[in-house]
Steps between C-alpha positions, in 0.01 A plus 500: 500500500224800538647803696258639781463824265373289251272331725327827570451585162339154446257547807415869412409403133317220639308700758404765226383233239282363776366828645460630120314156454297606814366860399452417136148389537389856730570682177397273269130499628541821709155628349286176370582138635390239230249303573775172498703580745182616745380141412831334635510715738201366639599141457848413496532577878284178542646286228848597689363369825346170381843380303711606845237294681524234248892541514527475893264149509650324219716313719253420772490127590146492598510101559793530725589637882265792523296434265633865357290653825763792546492594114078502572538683793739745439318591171199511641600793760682649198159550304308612888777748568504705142093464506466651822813714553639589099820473578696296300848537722302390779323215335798346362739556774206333756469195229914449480506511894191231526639297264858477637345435865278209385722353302802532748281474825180313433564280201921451515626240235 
């Protein structure tokens, strides 16, 4: 059985591994960022997106009840929300709250 002093030990390592992990790259390319990691800088954000997007609709039954309307919807005013207001909290918290009222209120099972 694992004492709660050795429990702290585990989480501090664990927390300084991960901040360590963290900084590493601000002194790695503290003066000169290679041209790489600019590149997927630029582009991973939107590969990231599409394969959540592609994660969250994988399951949608677009032949049955609904016809996968709330899924539409809700990611619909996900995308007008972080165009117009870039605010990703806000755009995802607004989707999660459409989604649970259409598919609770509008469209129930």
């Amino acid at each position: 059985m694992v004492d709660v002093k050795q429990s702290l030990i585990i989480i501090a390592v664990m927390a300084l591994v991960t901040l360590a992990l963290r900084l590493l790259p601000y002194f790695l390319f503290s003066k000169n960022t290679p041209k790489a990691v600019l590149y997927l800088g630029n582009v991973l954000p939107y590969a990231i997106v599409a394969m959540l997007l592609v994660y969250c609709l994988k399951g949608t039954d677009f032949a049955g009840a609904g016809h996968g309307v709330p899924e539409i919807v809700s990611v619909t005013l996900v995308a007008i929300l972080h165009k117009w207001k870039h605010n990703t909290l806000l755009s995802i918290l607004a989707g999660t709250v459409c989604y649970m009222f259409l598919v609770q209120a509008v469209f129930p099972s």
